[in-house]
VOPAZA-252026 format. One record per atom (N, C-alpha, C): residue number from 1; residue in three letters; atom name; x, y, z. Coordinates in steps of 0.1 Angstrom, whole numbers, plus 2048, in hexadecimal, padded with zeros to 3 digits. Atoms other than C-alpha are relative to their C-alpha. Layout:
BEGIN
<pt pos="NUM" code="ALA" site="CA" east="X" north="Y" up="Z"/>
...
! end
This chain:
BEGIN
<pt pos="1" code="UNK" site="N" east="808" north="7F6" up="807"/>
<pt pos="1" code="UNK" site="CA" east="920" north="2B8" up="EAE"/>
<pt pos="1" code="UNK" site="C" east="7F6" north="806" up="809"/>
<pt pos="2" code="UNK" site="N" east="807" north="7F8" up="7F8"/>
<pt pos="2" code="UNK" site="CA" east="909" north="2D1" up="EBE"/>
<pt pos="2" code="UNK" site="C" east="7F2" north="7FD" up="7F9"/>
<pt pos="3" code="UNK" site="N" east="80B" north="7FE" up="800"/>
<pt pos="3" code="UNK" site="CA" east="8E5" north="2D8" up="EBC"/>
<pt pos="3" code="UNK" site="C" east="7FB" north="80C" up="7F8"/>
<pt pos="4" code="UNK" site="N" east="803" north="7F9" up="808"/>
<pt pos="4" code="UNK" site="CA" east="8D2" north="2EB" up="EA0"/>
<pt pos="4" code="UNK" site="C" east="7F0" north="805" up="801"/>
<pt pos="5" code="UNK" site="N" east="80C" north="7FD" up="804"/>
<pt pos="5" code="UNK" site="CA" east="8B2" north="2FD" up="EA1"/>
<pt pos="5" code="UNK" site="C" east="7F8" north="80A" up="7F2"/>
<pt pos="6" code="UNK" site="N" east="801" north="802" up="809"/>
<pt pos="6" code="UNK" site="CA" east="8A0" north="2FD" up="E82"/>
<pt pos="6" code="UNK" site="C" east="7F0" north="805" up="7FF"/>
<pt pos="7" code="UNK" site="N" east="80D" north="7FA" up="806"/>
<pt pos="7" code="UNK" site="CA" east="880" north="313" up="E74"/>
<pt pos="7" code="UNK" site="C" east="7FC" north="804" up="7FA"/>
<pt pos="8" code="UNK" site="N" east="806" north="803" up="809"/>
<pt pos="8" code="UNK" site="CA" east="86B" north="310" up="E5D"/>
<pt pos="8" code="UNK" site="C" east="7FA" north="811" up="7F9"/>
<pt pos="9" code="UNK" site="N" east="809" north="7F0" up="7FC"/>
<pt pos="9" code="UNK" site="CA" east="867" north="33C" up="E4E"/>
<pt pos="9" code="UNK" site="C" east="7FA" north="801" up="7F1"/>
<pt pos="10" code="UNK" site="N" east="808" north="7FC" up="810"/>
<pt pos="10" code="UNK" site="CA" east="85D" north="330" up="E2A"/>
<pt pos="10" code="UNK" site="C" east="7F8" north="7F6" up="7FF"/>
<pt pos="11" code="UNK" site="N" east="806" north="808" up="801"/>
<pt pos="11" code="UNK" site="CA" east="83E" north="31C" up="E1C"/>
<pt pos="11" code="UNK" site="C" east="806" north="7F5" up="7F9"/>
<pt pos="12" code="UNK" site="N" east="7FD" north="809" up="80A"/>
<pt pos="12" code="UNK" site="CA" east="843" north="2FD" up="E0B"/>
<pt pos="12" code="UNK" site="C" east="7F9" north="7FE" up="7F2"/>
<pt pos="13" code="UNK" site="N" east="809" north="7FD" up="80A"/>
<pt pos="13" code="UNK" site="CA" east="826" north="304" up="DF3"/>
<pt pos="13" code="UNK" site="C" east="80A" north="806" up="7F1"/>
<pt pos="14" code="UNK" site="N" east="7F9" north="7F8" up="80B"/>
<pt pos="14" code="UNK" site="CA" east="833" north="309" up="DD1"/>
<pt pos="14" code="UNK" site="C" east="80F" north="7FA" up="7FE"/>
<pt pos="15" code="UNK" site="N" east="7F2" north="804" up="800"/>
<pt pos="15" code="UNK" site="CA" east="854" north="2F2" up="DD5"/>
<pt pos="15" code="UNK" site="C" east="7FE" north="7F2" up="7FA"/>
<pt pos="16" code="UNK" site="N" east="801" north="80F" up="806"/>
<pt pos="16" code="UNK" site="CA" east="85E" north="2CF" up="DC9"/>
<pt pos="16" code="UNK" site="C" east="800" north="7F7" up="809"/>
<pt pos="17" code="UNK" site="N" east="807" north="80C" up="7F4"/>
<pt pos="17" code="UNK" site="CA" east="851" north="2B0" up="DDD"/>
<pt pos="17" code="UNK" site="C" east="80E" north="7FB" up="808"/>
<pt pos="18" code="UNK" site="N" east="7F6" north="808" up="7F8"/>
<pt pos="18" code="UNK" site="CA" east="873" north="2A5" up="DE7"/>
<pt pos="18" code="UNK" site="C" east="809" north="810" up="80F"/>
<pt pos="19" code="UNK" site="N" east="7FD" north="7F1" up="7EF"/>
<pt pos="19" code="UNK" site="CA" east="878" north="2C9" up="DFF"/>
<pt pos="19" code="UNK" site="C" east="7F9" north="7FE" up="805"/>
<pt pos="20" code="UNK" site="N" east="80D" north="7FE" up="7F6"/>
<pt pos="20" code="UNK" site="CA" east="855" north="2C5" up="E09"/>
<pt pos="20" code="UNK" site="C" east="802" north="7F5" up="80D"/>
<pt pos="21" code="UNK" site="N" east="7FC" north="811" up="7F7"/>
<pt pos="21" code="UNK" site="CA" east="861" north="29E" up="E17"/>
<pt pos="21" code="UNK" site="C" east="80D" north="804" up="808"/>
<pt pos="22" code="UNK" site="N" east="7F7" north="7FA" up="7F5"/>
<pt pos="22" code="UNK" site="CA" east="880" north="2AF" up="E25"/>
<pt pos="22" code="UNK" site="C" east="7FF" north="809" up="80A"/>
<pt pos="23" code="UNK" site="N" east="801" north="7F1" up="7F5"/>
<pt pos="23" code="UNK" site="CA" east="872" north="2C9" up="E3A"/>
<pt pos="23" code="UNK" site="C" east="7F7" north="7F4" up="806"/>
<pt pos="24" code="UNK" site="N" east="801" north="80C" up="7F9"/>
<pt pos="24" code="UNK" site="CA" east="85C" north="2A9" up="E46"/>
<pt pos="24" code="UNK" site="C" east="80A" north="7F9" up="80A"/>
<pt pos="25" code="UNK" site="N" east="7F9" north="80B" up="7FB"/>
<pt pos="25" code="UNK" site="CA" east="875" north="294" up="E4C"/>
<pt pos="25" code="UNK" site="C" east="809" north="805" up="80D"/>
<pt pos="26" code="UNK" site="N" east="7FB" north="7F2" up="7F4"/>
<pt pos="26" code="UNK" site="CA" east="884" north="2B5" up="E63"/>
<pt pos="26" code="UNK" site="C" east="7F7" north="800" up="80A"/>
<pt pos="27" code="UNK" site="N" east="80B" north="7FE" up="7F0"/>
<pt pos="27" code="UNK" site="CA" east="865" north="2B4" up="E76"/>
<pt pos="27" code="UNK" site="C" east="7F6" north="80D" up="7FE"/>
<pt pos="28" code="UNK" site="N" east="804" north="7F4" up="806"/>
<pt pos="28" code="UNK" site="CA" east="858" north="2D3" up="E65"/>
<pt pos="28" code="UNK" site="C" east="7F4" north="801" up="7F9"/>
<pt pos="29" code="UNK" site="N" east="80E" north="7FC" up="80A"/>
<pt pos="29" code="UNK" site="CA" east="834" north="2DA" up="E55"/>
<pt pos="29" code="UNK" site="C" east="7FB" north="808" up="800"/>
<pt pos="30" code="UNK" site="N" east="80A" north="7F6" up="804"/>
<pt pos="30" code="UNK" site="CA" east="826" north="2F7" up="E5C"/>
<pt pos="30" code="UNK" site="C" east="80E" north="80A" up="803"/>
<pt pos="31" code="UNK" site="N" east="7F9" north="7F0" up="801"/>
<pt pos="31" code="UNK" site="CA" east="835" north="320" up="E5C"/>
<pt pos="31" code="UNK" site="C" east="806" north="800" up="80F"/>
<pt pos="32" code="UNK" site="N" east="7F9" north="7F3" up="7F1"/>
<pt pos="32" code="UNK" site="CA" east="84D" north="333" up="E7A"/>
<pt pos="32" code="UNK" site="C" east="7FA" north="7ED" up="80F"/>
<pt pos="33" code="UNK" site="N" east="7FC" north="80F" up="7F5"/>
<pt pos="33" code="UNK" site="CA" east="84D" north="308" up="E8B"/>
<pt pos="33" code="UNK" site="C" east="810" north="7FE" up="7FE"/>
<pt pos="34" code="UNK" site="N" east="7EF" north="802" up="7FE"/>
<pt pos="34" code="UNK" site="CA" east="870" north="2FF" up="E9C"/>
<pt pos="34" code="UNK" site="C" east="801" north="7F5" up="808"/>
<pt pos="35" code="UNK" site="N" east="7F9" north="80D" up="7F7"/>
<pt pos="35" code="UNK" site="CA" east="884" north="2E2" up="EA5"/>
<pt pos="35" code="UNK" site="C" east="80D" north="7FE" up="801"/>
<pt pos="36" code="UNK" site="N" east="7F5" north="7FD" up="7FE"/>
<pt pos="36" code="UNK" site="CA" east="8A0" north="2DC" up="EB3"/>
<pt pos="36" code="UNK" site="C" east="804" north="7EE" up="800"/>
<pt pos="37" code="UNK" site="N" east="7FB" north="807" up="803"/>
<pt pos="37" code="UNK" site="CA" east="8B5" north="2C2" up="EA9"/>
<pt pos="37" code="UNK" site="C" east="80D" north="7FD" up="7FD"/>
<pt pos="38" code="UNK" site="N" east="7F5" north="803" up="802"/>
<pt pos="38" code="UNK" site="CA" east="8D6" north="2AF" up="EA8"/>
<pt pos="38" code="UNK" site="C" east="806" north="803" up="7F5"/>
<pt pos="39" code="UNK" site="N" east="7F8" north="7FC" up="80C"/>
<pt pos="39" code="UNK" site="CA" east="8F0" north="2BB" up="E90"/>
<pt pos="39" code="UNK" site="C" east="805" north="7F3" up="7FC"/>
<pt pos="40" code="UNK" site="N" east="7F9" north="809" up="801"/>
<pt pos="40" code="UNK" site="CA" east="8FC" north="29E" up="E79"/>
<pt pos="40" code="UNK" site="C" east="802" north="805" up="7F1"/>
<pt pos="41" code="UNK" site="N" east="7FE" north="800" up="808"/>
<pt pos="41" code="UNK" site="CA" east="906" north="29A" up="E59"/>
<pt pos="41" code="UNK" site="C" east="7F6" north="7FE" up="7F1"/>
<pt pos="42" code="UNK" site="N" east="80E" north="800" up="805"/>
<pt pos="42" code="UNK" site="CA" east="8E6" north="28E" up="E4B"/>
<pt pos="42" code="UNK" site="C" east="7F9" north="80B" up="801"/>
<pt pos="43" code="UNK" site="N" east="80C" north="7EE" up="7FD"/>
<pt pos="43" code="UNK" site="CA" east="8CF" north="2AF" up="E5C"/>
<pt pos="43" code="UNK" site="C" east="807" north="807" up="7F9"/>
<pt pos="44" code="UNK" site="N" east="7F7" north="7F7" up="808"/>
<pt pos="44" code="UNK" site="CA" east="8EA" north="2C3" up="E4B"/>
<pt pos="44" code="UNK" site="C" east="7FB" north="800" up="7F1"/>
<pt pos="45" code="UNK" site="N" east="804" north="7FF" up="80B"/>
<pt pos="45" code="UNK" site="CA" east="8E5" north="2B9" up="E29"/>
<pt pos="45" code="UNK" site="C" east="7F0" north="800" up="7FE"/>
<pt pos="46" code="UNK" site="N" east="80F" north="801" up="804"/>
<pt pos="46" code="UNK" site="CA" east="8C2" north="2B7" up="E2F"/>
<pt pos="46" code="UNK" site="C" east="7FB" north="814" up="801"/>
<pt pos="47" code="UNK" site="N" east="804" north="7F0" up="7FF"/>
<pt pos="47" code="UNK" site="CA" east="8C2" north="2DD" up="E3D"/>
<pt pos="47" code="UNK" site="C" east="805" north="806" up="7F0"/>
<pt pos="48" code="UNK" site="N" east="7F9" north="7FA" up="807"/>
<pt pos="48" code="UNK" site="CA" east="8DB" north="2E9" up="E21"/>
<pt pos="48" code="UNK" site="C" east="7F2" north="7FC" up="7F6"/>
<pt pos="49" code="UNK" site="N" east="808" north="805" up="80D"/>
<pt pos="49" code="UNK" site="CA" east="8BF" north="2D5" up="E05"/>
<pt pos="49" code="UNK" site="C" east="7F3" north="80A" up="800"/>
<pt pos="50" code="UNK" site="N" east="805" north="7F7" up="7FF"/>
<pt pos="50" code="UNK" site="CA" east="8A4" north="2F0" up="E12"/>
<pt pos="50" code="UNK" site="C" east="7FF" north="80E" up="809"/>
<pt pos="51" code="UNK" site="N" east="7FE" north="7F5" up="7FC"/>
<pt pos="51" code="UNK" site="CA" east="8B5" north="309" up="E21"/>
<pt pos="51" code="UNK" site="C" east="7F9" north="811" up="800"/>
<pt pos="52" code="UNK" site="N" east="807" north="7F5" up="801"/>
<pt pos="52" code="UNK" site="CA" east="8A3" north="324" up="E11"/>
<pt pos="52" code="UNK" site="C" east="7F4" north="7FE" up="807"/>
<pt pos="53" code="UNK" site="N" east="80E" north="802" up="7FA"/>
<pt pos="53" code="UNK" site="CA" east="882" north="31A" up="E25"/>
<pt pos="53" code="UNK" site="C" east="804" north="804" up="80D"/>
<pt pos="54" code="UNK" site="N" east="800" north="804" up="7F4"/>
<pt pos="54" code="UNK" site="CA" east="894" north="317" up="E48"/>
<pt pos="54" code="UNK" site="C" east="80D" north="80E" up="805"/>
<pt pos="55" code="UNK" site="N" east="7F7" north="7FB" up="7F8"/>
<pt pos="55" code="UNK" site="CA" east="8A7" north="32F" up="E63"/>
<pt pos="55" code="UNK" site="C" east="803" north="7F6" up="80B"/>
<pt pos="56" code="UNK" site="N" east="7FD" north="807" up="7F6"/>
<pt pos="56" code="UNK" site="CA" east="8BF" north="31F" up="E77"/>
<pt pos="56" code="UNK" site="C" east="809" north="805" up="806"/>
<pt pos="57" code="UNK" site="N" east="7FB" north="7FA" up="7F1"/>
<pt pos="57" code="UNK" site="CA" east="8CF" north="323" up="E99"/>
<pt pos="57" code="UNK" site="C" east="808" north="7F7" up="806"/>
<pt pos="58" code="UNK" site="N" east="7FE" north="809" up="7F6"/>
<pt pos="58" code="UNK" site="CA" east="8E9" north="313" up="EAD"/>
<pt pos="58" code="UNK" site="C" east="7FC" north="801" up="80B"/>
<pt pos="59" code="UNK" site="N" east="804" north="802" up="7F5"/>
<pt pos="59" code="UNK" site="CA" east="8DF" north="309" up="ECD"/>
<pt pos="59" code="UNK" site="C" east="808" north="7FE" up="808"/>
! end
């Protein structure tokens, strides 16, 4: 599996605590921040769970 970079173009303000702990657990806290990280099967469903918050990119 390849490499995914992942950024953060919506707040979390205003969402339910378990997005807020997923965009955490991404590496993610503040606005227009990016990380790049391994594609697995886990990060997947964790992108797909707040997808509307995040642009992503393969690498």
């Amino acid at each position: 599996m390849g490499k995914l970079k992942i950024t953060q173009i919506k707040s979390a303000i205003r969402r339910p605590e378990d997005q807020k702990r997923t965009l955490i657990a991404l590496g993610l806290k503040k606005l227009n921040k990016s990380r790049v990280i391994q594609e697995s099967q886990t990060v997947s469903g964790m992108i797909r769970k707040v997808s509307h918050l995040l642009k992503v990119e393969k690498v």
